[in-house]
C-alpha positions in Angstrom: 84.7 0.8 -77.0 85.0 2.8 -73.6 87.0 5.4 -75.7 84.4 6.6 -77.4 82.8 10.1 -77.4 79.0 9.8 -77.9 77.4 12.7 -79.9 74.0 13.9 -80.7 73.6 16.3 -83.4 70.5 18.2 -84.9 69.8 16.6 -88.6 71.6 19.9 -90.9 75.2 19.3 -88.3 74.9 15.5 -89.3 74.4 16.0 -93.0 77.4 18.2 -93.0 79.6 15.7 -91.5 78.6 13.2 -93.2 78.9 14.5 -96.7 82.3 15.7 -95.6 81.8 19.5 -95.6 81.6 19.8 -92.0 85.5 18.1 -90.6 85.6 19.7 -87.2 82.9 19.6 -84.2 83.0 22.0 -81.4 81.6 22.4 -77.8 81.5 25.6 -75.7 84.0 25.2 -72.7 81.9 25.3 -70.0 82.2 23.0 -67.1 80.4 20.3 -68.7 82.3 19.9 -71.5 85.4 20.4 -69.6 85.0 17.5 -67.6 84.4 15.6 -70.5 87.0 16.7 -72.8 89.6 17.2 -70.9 92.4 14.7 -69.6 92.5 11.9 -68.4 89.3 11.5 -70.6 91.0 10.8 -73.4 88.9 9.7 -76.6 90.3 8.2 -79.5 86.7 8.0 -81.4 83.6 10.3 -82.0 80.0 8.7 -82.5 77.6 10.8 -83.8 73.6 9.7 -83.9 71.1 11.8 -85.9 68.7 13.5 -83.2 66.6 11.8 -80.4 64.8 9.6 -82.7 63.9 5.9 -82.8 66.3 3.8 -84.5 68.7 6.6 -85.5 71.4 7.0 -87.7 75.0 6.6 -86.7 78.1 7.5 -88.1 81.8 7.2 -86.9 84.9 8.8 -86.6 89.0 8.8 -85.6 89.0 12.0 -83.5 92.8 13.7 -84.9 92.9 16.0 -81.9 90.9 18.1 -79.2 92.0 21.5 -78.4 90.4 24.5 -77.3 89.8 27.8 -79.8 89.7 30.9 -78.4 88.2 32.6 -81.0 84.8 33.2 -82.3 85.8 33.2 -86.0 87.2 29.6 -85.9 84.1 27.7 -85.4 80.2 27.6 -86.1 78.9 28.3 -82.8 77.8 32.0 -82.3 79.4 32.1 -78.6 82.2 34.8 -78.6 83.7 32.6 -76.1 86.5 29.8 -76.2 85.5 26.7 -77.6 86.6 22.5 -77.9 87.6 22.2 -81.4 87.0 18.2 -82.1 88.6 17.7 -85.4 87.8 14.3 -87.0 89.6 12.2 -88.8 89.1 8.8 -90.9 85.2 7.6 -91.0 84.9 4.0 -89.1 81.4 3.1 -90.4 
């Protein structure tokens, strides 16, 4: 699907989302990201693979909405600066 958000993730972020304790991914809003994220890129699926490895796992996800944070407290990355809150909904495969 061309509406799909490709993700790669370091093993302990995967683990959390897949065992359900991790429900939100987020992305610093830097350029980057902003061309990404932001209209008319619009995604309705995340796909996350388990690090640069061969053969990797997979996992994914409805995305329930993309917005931006702007504060640190509201996320796990430790930038004081706004962020792309990806909060994930129903598991595909």
């Amino acid at each position: 699907m061309t509406n799909t958000l490709k993700l790669v993730l370091k093993d302990i972020w995967f683990e959390k989302i897949k065992s359900g304790v991790k429900t939100h991914e987020y992305r610093e809003y830097k350029d980057f990201w902003i061309k990404r994220l932001s209209p008319p890129n619009q995604y309705s699926y995340v796909e996350f693979q388990k690090a640069y490895r061969k053969n990797p796992e997979r996992m994914k996800f409805e995305i329930r909405s993309i917005k931006v944070l702007d504060t640190k407290s509201a996320n796990d990355l430790t930038v004081d600066s706004p962020v792309f809150d990806i909060e994930l909904g129903k598991r595909i495969y």
